[in-house]
N, C-alpha and C positions, 0 to 999 in steps of 0.2 A: 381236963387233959392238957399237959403242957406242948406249947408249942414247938414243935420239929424244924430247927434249920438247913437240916443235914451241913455242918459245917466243914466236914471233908470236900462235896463238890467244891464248894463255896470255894473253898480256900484254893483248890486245885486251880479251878476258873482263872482266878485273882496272879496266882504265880504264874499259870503259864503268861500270861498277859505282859509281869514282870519279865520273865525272864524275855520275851518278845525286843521288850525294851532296853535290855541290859546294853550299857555302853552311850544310852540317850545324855542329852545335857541335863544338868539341874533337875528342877521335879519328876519332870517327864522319865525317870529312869526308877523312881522311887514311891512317887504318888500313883496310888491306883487310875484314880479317874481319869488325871492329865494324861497317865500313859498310856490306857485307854485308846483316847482319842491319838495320842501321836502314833501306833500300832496303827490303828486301824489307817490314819493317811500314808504313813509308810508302805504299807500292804497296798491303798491304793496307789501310789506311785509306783510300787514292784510291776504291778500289773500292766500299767500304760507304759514302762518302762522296756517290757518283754517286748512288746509291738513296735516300739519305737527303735530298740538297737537294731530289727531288720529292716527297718530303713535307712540307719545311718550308715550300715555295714554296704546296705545296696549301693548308697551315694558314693563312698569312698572308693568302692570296685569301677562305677561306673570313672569316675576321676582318674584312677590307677590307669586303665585303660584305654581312655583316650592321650593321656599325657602319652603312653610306651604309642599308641599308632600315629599318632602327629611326628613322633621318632622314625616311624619307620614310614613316612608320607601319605597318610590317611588322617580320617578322622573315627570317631567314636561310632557317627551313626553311619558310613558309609562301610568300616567294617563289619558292626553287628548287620547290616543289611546284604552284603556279601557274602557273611557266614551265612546268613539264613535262604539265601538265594542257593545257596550249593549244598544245602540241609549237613552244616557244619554246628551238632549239637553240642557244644561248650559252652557249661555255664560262665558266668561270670565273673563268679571266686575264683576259681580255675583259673579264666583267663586273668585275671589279675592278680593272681601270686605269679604266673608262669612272665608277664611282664615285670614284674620287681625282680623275680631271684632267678628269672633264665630266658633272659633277652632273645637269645637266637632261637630259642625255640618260639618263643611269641614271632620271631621277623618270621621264620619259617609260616606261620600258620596265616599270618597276615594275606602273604605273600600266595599260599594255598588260596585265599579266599579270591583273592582280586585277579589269581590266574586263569 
């Protein structure tokens, strides 16, 4: 009895892989195996990358944030400890769009806290 490859999964396996890699440089966009391997690091860099942008986003709100209360004569951690002393629940996207695009509303709030 001759041997069975099923060449359809086969082939399906192999393309989607390609097409995973479509736009890679050189081999890696065209060679199975290299692409293979570049797929798969690309996917795990997706991965650690998910974790990592809410950190970076957290860093840049925390930053926004203290720059707008040193403006308005405070600091970062003396406001979030004043909002939380007067259970003032604003996150801190919130608060740091509302410091970029609408200054008196952040002095207002500020100024809520430390009253």
């Amino acid at each position: 009895m001759p041997r069975s490859s099923n060449l359809v999964a086969s082939r399906r396996r192999r393309k989607k892989i390609l097409n995973q890699a479509r736009g890679y440089w050189g081999k890696r966009k065209n060679v199975y195996t290299i692409a293979k391997n570049a797929v798969e690091k690309g996917l795990q860099f997706q991965y650690r990358d998910r974790k990592n942008r809410k950190r970076v986003f957290r860093r840049l709100w925390i930053v926004r944030i203290n720059a707008a209360a040193r403006i308005n004569g405070t600091t970062y951690s003396r406001l979030i400890d004043a909002m939380s002393k007067k259970n003032m629940e604003i996150n801190r996207k919130v608060l740091a769009e509302l410091a970029v695009h609408d200054p008196e509303t952040f002095a207002a709030i500020v100024k809520e806290a430390h009253a």
